[in-house]
VEXGU-42717 format. One line per 8 residues: number of its first residue (from 1); for each residue x, y, z of C-alpha. Coordinates in steps of 0.02 Angstrom, whole numbers, padded with zeros to 5 digits, m for minus. Example, Ala and Ser with C-alpha at 12.3 -4.5 7.8 and 13.67 -1.06 7.14 Angstrom:
! residues 2
1 = 00615 m00225 00390; 00684 m00053 00357
This chain:
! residues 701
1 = 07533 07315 05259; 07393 07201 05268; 07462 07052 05170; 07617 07057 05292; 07488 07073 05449; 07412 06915 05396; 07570 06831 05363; 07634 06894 05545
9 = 07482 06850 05614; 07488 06660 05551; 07669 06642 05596; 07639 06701 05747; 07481 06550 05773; 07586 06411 05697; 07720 06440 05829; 07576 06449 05960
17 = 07523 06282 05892; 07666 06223 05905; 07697 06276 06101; 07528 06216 06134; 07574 06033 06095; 07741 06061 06169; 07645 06112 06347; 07520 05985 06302
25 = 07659 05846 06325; 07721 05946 06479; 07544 05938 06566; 07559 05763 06514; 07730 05698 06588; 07766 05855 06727; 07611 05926 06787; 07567 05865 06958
33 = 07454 05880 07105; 07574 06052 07155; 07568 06149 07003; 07380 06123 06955; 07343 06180 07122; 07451 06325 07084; 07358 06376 06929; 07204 06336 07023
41 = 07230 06462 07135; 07236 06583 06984; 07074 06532 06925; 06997 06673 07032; 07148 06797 07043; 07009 06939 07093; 06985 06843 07282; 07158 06785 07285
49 = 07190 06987 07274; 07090 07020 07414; 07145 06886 07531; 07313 06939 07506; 07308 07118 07497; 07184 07201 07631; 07304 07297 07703; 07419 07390 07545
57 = 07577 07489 07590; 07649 07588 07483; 07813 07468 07448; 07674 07339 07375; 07663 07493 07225; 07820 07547 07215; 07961 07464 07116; 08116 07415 07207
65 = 08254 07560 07224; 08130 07704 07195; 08061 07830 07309; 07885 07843 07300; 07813 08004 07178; 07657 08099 07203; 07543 07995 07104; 07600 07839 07196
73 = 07533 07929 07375; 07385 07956 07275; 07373 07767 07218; 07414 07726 07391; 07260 07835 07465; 07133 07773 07335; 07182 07594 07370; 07172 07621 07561
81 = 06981 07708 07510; 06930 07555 07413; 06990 07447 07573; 06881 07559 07682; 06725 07521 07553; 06751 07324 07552; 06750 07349 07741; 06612 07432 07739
89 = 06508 07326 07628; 06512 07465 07493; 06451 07410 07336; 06577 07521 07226; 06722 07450 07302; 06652 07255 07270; 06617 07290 07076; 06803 07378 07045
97 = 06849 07183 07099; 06688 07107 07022; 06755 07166 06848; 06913 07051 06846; 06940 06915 06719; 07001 06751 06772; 07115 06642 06678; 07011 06583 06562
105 = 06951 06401 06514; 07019 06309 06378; 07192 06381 06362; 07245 06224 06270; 07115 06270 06133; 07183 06464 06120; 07081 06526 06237; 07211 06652 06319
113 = 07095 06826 06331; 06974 06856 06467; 06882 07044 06444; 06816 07027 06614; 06691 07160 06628; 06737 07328 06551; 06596 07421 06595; 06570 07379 06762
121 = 06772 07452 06791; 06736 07601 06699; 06581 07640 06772; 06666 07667 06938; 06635 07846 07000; 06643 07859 07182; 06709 08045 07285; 06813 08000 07427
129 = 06881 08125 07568; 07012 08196 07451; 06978 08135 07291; 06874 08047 07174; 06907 07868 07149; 06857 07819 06957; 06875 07627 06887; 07038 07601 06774
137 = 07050 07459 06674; 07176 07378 06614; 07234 07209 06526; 07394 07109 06621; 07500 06966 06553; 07503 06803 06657; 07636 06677 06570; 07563 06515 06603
145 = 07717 06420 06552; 07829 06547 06683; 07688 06521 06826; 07707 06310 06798; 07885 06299 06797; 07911 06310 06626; 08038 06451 06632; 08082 06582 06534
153 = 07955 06718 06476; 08023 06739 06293; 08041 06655 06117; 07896 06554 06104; 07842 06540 06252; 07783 06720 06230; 07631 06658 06126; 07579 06565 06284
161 = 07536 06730 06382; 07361 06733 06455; 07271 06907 06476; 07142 06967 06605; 07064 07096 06653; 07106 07195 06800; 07012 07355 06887; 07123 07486 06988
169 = 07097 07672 07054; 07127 07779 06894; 07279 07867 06998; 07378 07710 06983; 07488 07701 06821; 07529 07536 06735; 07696 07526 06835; 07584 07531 06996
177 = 07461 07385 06951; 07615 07299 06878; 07715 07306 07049; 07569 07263 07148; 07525 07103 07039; 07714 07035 07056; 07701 07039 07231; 07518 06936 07238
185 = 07614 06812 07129; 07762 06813 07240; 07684 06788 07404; 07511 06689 07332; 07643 06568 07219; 07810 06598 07306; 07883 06628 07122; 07955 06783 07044
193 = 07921 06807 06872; 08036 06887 06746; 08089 07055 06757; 08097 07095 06575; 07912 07051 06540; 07771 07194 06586; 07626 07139 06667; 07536 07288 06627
201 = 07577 07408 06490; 07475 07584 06507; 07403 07579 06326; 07303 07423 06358; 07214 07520 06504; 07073 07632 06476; 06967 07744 06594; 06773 07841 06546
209 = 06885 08004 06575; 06878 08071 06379; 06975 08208 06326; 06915 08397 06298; 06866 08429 06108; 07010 08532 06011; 07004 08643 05887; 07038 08505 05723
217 = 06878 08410 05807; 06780 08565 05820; 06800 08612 05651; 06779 08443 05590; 06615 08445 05667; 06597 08628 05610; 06624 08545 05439; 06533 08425 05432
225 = 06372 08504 05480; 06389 08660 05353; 06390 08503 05216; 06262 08428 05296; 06150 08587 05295; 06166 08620 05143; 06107 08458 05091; 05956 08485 05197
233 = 05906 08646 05142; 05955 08586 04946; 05845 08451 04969; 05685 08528 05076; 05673 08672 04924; 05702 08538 04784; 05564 08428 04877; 05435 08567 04927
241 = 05462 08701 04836; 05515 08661 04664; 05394 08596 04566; 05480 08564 04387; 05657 08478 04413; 05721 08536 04265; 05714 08716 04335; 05803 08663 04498
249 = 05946 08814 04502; 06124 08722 04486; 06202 08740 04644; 06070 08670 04723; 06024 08524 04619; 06224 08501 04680; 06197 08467 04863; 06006 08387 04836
257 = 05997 08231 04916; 05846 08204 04799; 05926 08229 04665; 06104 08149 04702; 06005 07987 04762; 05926 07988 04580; 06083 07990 04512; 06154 07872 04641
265 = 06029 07732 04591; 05992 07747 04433; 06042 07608 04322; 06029 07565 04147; 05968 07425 04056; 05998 07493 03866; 06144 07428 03782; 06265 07537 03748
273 = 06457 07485 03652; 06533 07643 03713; 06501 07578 03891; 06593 07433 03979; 06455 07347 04081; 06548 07203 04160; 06678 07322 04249; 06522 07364 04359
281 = 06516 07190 04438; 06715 07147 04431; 06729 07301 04528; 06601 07291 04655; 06671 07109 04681; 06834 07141 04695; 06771 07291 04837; 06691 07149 04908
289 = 06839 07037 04910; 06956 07146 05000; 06818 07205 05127; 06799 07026 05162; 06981 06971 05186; 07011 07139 05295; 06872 07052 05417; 06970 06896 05429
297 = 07095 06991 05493; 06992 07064 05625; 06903 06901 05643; 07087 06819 05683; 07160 06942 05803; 06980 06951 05903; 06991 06882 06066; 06953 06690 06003
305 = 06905 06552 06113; 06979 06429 05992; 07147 06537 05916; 07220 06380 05883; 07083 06312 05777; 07159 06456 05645; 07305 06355 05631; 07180 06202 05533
313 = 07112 06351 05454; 07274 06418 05365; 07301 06267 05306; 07141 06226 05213; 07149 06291 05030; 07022 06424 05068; 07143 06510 05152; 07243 06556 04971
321 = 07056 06658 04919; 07084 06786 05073; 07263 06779 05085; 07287 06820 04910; 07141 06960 04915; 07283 07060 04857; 07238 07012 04676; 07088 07126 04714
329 = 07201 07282 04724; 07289 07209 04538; 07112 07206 04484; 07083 07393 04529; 07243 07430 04444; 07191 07354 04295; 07038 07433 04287; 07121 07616 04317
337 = 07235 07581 04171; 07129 07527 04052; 06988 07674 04077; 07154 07795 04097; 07193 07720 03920; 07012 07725 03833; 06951 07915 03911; 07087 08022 03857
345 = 07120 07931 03669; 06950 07944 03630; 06956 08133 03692; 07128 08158 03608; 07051 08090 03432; 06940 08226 03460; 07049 08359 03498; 07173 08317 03362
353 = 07295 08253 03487; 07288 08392 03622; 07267 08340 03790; 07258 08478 03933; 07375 08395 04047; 07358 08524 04209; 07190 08512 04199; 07187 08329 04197
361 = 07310 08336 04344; 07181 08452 04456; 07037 08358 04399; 07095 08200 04458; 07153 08276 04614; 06999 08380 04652; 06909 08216 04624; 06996 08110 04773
369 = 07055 08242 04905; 06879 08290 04979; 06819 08106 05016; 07010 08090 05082; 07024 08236 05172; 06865 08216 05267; 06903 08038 05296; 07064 08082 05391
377 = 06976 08202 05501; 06829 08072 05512; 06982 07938 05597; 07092 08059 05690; 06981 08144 05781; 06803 08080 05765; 06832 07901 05769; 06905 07882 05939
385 = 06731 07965 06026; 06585 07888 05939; 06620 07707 06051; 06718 07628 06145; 06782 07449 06216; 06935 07351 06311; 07009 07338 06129; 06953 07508 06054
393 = 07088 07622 05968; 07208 07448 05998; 07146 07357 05848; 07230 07308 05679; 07235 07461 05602; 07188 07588 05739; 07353 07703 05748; 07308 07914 05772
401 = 07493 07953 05813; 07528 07903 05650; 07380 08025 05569; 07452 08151 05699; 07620 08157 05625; 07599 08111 05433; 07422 08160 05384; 07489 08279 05242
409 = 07592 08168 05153; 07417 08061 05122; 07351 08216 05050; 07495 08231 04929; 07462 08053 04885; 07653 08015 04904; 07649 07932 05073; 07714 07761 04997
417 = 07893 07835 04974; 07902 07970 05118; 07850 07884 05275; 07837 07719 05345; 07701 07748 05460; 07553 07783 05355; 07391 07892 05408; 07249 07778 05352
425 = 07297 07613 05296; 07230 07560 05162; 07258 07728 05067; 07408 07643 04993; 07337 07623 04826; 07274 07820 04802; 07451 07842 04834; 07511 07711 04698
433 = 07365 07734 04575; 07385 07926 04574; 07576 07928 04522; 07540 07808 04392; 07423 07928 04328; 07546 08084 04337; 07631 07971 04186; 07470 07919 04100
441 = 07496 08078 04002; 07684 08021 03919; 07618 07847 03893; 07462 07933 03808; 07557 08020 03695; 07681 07878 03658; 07512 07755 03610; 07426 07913 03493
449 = 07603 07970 03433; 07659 07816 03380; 07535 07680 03375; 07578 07498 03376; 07777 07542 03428; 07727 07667 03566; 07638 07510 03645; 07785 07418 03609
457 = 07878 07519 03732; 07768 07508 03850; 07768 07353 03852; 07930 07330 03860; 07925 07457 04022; 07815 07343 04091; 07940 07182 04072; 08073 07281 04130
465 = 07987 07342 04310; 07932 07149 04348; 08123 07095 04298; 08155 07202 04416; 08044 07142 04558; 08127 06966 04516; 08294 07030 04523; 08280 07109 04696
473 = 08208 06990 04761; 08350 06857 04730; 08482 06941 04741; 08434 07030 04887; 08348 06869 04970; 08186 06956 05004; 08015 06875 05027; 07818 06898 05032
481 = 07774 06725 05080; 07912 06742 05240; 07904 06932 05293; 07950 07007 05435; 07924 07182 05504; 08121 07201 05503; 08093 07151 05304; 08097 07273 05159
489 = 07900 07311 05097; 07863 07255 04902; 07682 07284 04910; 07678 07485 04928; 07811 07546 04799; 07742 07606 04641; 07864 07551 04519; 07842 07347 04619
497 = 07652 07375 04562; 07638 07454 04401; 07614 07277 04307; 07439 07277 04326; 07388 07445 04301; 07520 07448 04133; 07417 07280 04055; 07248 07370 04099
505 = 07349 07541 03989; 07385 07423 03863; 07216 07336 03838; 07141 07489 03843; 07233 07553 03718; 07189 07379 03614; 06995 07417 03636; 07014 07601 03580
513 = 07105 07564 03430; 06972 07423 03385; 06814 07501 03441; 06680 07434 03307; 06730 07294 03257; 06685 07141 03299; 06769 06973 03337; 06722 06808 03233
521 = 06770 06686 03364; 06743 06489 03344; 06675 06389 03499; 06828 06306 03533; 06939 06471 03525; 06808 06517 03651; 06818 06365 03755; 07038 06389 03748
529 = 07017 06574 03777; 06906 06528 03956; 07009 06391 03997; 07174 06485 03986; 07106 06636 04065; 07034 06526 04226; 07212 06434 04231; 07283 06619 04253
537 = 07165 06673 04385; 07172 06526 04483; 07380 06515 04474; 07384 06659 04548; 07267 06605 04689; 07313 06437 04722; 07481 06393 04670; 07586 06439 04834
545 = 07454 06347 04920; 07594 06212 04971; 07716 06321 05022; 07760 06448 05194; 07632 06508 05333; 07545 06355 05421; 07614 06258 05312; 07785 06141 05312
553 = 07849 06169 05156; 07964 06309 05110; 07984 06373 04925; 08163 06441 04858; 08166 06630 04841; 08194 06595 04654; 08037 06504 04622; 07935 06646 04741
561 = 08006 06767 04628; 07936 06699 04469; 07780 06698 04549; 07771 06860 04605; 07823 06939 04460; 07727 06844 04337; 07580 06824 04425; 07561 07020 04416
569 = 07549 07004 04250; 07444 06867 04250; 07312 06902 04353; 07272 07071 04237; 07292 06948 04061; 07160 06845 04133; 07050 06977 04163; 07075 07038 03989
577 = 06987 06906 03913; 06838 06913 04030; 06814 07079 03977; 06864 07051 03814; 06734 06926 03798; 06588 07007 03899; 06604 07118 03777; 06618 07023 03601
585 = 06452 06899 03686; 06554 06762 03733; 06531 06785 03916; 06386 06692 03942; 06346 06661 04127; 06481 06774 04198; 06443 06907 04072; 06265 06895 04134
593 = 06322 06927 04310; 06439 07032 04299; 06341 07173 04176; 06184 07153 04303; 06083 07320 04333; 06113 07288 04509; 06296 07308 04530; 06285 07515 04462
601 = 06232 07587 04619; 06353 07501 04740; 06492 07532 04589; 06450 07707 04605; 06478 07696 04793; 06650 07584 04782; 06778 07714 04817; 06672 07795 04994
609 = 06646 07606 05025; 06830 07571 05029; 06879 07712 05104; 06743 07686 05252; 06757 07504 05268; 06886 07479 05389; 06808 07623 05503; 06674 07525 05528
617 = 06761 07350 05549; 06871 07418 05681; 06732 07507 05769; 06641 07338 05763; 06794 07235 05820; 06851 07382 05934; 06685 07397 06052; 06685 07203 06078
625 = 06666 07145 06259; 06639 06947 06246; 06765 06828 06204; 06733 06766 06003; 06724 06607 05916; 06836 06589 05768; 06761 06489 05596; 06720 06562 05446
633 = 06546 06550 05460; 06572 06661 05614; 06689 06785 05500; 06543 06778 05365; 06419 06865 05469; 06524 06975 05525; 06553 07024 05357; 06380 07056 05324
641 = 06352 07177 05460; 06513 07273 05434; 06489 07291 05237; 06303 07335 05253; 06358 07475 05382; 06493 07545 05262; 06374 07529 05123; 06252 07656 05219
649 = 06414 07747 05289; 06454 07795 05107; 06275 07827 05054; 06309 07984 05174; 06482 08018 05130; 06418 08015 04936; 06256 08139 04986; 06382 08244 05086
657 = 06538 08262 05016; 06583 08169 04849; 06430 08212 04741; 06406 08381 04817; 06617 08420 04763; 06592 08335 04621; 06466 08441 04565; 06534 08599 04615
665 = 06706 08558 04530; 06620 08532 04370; 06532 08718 04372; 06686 08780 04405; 06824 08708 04306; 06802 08671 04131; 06784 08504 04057; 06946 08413 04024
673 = 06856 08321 03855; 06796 08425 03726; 06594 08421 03679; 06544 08243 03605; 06510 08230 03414; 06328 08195 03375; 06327 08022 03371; 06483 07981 03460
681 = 06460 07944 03639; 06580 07964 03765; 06637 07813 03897; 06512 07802 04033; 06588 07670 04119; 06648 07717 04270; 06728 07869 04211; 06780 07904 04361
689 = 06949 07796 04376; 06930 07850 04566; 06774 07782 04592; 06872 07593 04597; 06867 07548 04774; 07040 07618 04793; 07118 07456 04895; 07172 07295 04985
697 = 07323 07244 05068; 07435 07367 05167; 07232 07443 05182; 07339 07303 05119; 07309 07272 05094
């Protein structure tokens, strides 16, 4: 999950922190004349290569006590044909060497990644007498610490391993360049490096060579364009030959661009007390929130010319706001809950207490699946062509085997509790916020049924799920603030995250059984009721600010488990009274903000935002080729460019697939709420629970 990839992440730079000023003080007291000349020498490993290694047998690319296969003959005669060429002057053979990194400048300041030049390896397309010799590139280890003496090659010293780039004939495998590179270090250093630590692993190299389209990718494509005609034709006849809009025939009013883009970006100024205005804006900034924190990720794990400089960073109080983004995904929750509460009571007054539950089921489902479904295809197989990059398909969240072996359980929105390696992942929350709703209906009844006592019980549900986060987590020892991979996950478990989504049920159950009346409040009841809900919020934000990551105090599991299991319940009651008083007009500024015109459009977007955002991010991170600068002004405009192109991503995933499905589900299945009385008006407010951005954390987030 995400929260646990930043946590890893962070641990992993305050140990490298940590080694730096350990090697610091080694440089300091040990280094001498012999060993700087020895990393010198490394400086420009590319001619020390050469030097060294005009003449290559086939024992240089062959580990010890194996007979040479096949492919390494084939290494073997490429390397002997790029020999020939640097003979000869050729200019192919000079760039395959040209494109090598050197160790890079500034190591003591976290600058251990040099890209070298990826193109320039790539590029490399030259037919030889037998074969044809194409540019492989790959990235290989060099453990400073190892190569000055420092000795052994794990623990800590681990997060002192320098990468470069290296370029080899595409018929030499990882275990070839691997081989080959001991040896230079062997004779160029006179040292031999460890034998349990890879040089070269195959899935950091890359070649152009891309592979033949398969059936899945054709008919994603296929797929895609029959949408995407449709909307073209739709929207040529609605532009050119229609003349009265009204008259437009249904189906294709449905896939109109023209007409979807109306509806897309039209907002509404009239007041309305049926409609919740300020969930607009608390939405759209909670989308923007985890979007945000999900590029600090990338921003962190980017090739950095100053990766110790996060280490400052993690400890600056700034660092709670984007660690603890996963309040954004309790914010969702709440939101789901309390429209899942207000929608169907209304309807159910209506109906005399009916509620159609099968249809509510396939509505809801009909409602996610497309955007989902498309989006899978989209990453497995779409994804990996449209760019490319030394760190493409590496990156933070860039795993296809996974989609390749668990895509359906995604579509069956049950992926939290059957697998552990997720297709997309941020899709978490569907997952989480779609069981929740297959019990909506019993909690439903229990609220209309009974009244007051029904939401008795569920609150007293609620108390009993987050005594049972607490419990676990003592007895059992288990941690957010110190996870591990080897530790249990508490982020992606439904019945560990109902708390927020069961105070949004419950406050939405409070608003529908006092619709129309109106709260007398006194200024300073107004003042308390700000004061206590901006303690809440910023608890939750702030409070472990002392305690784990980059930081040197620890916090007993009994205290973390108060906070996690209260602030879950926390976060949502502060968010009750901003609503609660956006609504009643005591929400002055933030009211103001929050119910501005200007947040419908992009609220309207929020779920193909989501959904698209980390597509783009890790195309954008993915297809870099220049070392990076960590700071968060740096992260900031990277954030800009990635959330403006998944803003215009799901513009066309909207006009493609989620209005046009929308549309067509509602001419063909009836609607789940019956016909609104004459002057009754029913929610407008994001009626769509799914159009939340559905996630942080394991996305998360």
């Amino acid at each position: 999950m995400v929260r646990i990839k930043i946590v890893l992440l962070l641990f992993g730079v305050a140990i490298a922190q940590a080694v730096r000023s350990d090697l610091e003080d080694q440089l300091d007291i040990e280094l001498g004349a012999q060993d700087y000349q020895r990393l010198n020498r490394l400086r420009h490993l590319s001619e020390e290569f050469l030097g060294y290694y005009q003449n290559i047998t086939v024992k240089d690319l062959v580990p010890e006590g194996r007979l040479p296969s096949t492919s390494d003959l084939q290494c073997y005669a490429d390397f002997a044909q790029v020999t020939a060429g640097l003979a000869s002057g050729s200019l192919w053979a000079y760039r395959m060497f040209d494109s090598w990194g050197t160790i890079p400048a500034g190591i003591l300041k976290g600058h251990l990644k040099d890209l070298g030049h990826y193109d320039e390896c790539v590029a490399i397309e030259q037919e030889a007498l037998t074969s044809t010799i194409v540019g492989k590139y790959c990235l290989s280890t060099l453990p400073i610490q190892q190569l000055l003496g420092g000795g052994g090659g794990g623990g800590a010293g681990m997060m002192m391993n320098v990468q470069t780039a290296v370029c080899f004939p595409a018929s030499c495998s990882a275990t070839n360049m691997d081989t080959l590179l001991r040896r230079v270090y062997q004779q160029l250093l006179g040292l031999e490096l460890n034998a349990n630590q890879n040089l070269v692993r195959e899935q950091s190299c890359k070649t152009s060579e891309r592979e033949e389209l398969d059936g899945v990718t054709i008919f994603t494509i296929v797929l895609l364009s029959v949408f995407a005609g449709a909307v073209a034709l739709s929207t040529l006849y609605d532009y050119f030959l229609c003349e009265d809009q009204t008259k437009l025939p249904t189906i294709l009013k449905v896939f109109s661009a023209r007409a979807n883009s109306r509806a897309l970006f039209r907002v509404t100024t009239k007041s309305n007390p049926n409609v919740i205005e300020c969930l607009h804006g608390i939405r759209c900034m909670s989308l923007i929130w985890v979007c945000f924190g999900h590029d600090y990720i990338i921003g962190i794990t980017s090739p950095n010319i100053n990766l110790y400089d996060v280490y400052k960073w993690a400890k600056s109080p700034f660092m709670d706001v984007i660690y603890e983004g996963v309040f954004a995904v309790d914010t969702f929750f709440f939101i789901s809950g309390l429209l899942v509460a207000m929608v169907p009571l209304r309807a159910m007054e209506k109906a005399n207490g009916k509620l159609n539950i099968p249809l509510m089921y396939l509505h809801r489902y009909l409602r996610l699946t497309p955007i989902v479904a498309v989006m899978i295809l989209v990453y497995l197989k779409l994804l990996p062509r449209i760019s490319d990059g030394p760190l493409y398909g590496n990156w933070n969240f860039d795993n296809y085997d996974n989609c390749n072996d668990n895509w359906y359980w995604t579509l069956l929105y049950i992926q939290n509790f059957a697998t552990d390696k997720e297709c997309l992942a941020h899709a978490w929350y569907l997952a989480i916020d779609t069981q929740l709703y297959i019990i909506a209906p019993i909690l439903l009844l229990l609220v209309y049924k009974f009244g007051k006592k029904g939401a008795a019980v569920v609150l007293l549900f609620m108390l009993g799920l987050a005594a049972y986060l607490f419990s676990i987590m003592v007895i059992n020892d288990y941690s957010l603030i110190y996870s591990s991979d080897d530790g249990p996950d508490l982020t992606g478990y439904t019945h560990l995250r109902a708390s927020g989504w069961l105070v949004g049920f419950l406050f939405g159950y409070f608003l529908h059984s006092t619709r129309g009346k109106s709260f007398k409040l006194s200024r300073p009841s107004v003042w308390i009721g700000w004061i206590l809900s901006l303690a809440l919020l910023c608890t939750c934000v702030f409070s472990m600010d002392p305690y784990g990551r980059a930081n040197i105090k620890t916090i007993p599991i009994l205290n973390e488990a108060f906070y996690v299991s209260l602030s879950r319940i926390a976060w949502p009651l502060g968010l009750s009274w901003v609503v609660f008083a956006c609504m009643q007009g005591y929400g002055g500024l933030a009211n103001s903000f929050l119910t501005s015109p200007l947040w419908q459009p992009l609220s309207k977007l929020s779920f193909c935002v989501y959904m698209g955002h980390l597509f783009i991010q890790n195309l954008n991170g993915g297809r870099t080729r220049v070392n990076t600068y960590f700071s968060d002004y740096d992260v900031m405009l990277r954030f800009w460019q990635d959330f403006g192109f998944s803003v215009i991503l799901a513009y066309f995933m909207y006009i493609l697939i989620e209005a046009p499905c929308g549309g067509l589900q509602s001419m063909l299945l009836p609607n789940r709420r019956p016909a609104p009385q004459p002057k009754v008006q029913p929610i407008q407010v994001a009626l769509n629970v799914q159009s939340a951005p559905i996630d942080l954390e394991k996305q998360s987030p």
